[in-house]
C-alpha positions as CSV (number, residue, x, y, z in Angstrom):
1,X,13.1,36.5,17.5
2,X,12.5,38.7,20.5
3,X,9.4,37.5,22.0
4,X,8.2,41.5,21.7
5,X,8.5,41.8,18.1
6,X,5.5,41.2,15.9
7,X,5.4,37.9,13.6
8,X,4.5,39.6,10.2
9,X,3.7,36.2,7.7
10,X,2.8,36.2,4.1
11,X,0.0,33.7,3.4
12,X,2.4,31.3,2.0
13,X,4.3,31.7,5.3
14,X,1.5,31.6,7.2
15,X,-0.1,28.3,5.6
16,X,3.4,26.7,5.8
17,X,3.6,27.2,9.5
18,X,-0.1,25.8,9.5
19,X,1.0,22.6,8.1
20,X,3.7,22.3,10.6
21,X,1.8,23.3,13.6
22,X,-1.0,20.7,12.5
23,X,1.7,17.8,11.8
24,X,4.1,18.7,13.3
25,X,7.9,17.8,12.2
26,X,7.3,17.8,8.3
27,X,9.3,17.2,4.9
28,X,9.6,19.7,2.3
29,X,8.0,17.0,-0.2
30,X,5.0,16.0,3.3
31,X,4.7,20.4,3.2
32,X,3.9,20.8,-0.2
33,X,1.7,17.6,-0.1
34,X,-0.4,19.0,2.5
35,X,-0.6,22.9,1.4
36,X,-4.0,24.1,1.0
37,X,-4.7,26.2,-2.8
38,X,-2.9,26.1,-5.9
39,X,0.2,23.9,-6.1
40,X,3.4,24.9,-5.7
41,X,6.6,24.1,-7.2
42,X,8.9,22.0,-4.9
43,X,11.9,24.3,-4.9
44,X,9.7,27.1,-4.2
45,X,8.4,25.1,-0.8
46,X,12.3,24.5,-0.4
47,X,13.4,28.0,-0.7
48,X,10.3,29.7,1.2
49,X,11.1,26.8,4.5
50,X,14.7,28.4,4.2
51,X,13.7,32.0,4.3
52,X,11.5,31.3,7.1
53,X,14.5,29.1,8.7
54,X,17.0,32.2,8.2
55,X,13.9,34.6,10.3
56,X,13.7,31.7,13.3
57,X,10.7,30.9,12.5
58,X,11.3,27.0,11.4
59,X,14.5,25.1,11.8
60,X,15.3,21.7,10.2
61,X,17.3,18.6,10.7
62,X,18.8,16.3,8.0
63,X,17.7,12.6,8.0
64,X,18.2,9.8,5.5
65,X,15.0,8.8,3.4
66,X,14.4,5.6,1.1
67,X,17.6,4.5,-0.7
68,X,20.1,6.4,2.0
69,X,18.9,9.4,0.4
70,X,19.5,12.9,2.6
71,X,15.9,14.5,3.5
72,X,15.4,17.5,5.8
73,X,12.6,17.5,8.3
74,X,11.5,20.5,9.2
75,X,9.4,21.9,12.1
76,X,8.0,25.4,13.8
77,X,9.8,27.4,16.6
78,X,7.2,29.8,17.5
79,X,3.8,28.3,18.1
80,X,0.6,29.3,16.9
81,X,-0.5,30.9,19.9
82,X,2.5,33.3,19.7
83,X,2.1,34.1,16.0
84,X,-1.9,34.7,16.2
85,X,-1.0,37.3,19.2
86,X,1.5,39.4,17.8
87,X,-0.3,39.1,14.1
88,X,-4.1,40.0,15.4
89,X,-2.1,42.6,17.9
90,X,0.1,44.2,14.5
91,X,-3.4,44.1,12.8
92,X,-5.4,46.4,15.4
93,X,-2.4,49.0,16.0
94,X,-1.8,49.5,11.9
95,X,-5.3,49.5,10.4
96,X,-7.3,50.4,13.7
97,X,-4.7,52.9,15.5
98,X,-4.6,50.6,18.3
99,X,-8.6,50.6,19.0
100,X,-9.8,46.9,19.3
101,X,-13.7,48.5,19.3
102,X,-12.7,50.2,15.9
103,X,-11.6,47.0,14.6
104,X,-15.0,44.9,16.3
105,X,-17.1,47.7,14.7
106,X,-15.5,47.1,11.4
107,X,-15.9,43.3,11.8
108,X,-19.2,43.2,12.6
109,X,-20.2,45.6,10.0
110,X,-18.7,43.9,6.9
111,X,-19.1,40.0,7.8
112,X,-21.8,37.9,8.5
113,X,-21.9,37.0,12.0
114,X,-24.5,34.5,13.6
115,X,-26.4,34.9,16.5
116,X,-24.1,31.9,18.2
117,X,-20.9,34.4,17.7
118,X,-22.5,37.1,19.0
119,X,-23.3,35.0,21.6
120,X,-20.1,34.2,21.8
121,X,-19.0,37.2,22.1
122,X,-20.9,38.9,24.4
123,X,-19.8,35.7,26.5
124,X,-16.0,36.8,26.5
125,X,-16.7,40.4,26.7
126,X,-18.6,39.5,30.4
127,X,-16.1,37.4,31.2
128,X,-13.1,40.3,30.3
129,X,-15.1,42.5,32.4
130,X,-15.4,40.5,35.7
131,X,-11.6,39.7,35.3
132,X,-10.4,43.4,35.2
């Protein structure tokens, strides 16, 4: 994937590639162990970690489990860092028209955010300004 184009996940995507970035080379059977909300069916673990495979997100290597049985391990190409960029970035341009303070605004205004985050933020905003 061209390191300009935008990662667009589903949430099952998404919280795949969670599990992977968290543990790092993973079996289908380990994925769907560790996958937070409502279980899913094996094959559809299977077939999602193949789609994703087919878009470069994951690949996968065979190895030989308990009884000489063939496994596949699978792990992440793109790390997190990369997907939260281009996903937050794809977020502000389609539902903000580009305008991160439109999309702060609209944060602040529907979610509960503690003194510490503002804090927080205010911290980061001083800290963008003396850098540029």
């Amino acid at each position: 994937m061209s390191r300009n184009q935008p990662y667009r996940l589903g949430d099952l995507q998404l919280r795949i590639m969670q599990v992977l970035w968290d543990s790092g080379p993973t079996t289908v059977a380990e994925v769907q162990g560790k996958l937070e909300g409502e279980p899913l069916a094996y094959t559809t673990v299977a077939t999602m970690l193949r789609k994703m495979e087919a878009r470069q997100l994951v690949r996968h290597r065979p190895t030989r489990g308990a009884g000489a049985r063939r496994r596949f391990v699978y792990e992440a190409t793109v790390d997190a860092q990369a997907v939260t960029r281009t996903m937050a970035a794809d977020l502000v341009d389609r539902l903000f028209g580009g305008s991160l303070a439109d999309a702060m605004s609209h944060l602040l205004e529907n979610r509960d955010v503690s003194r510490r985050e503002l804090a927080r933020l205010e911290q980061l905003i001083d800290e963008h300004m003396r850098r540029t």
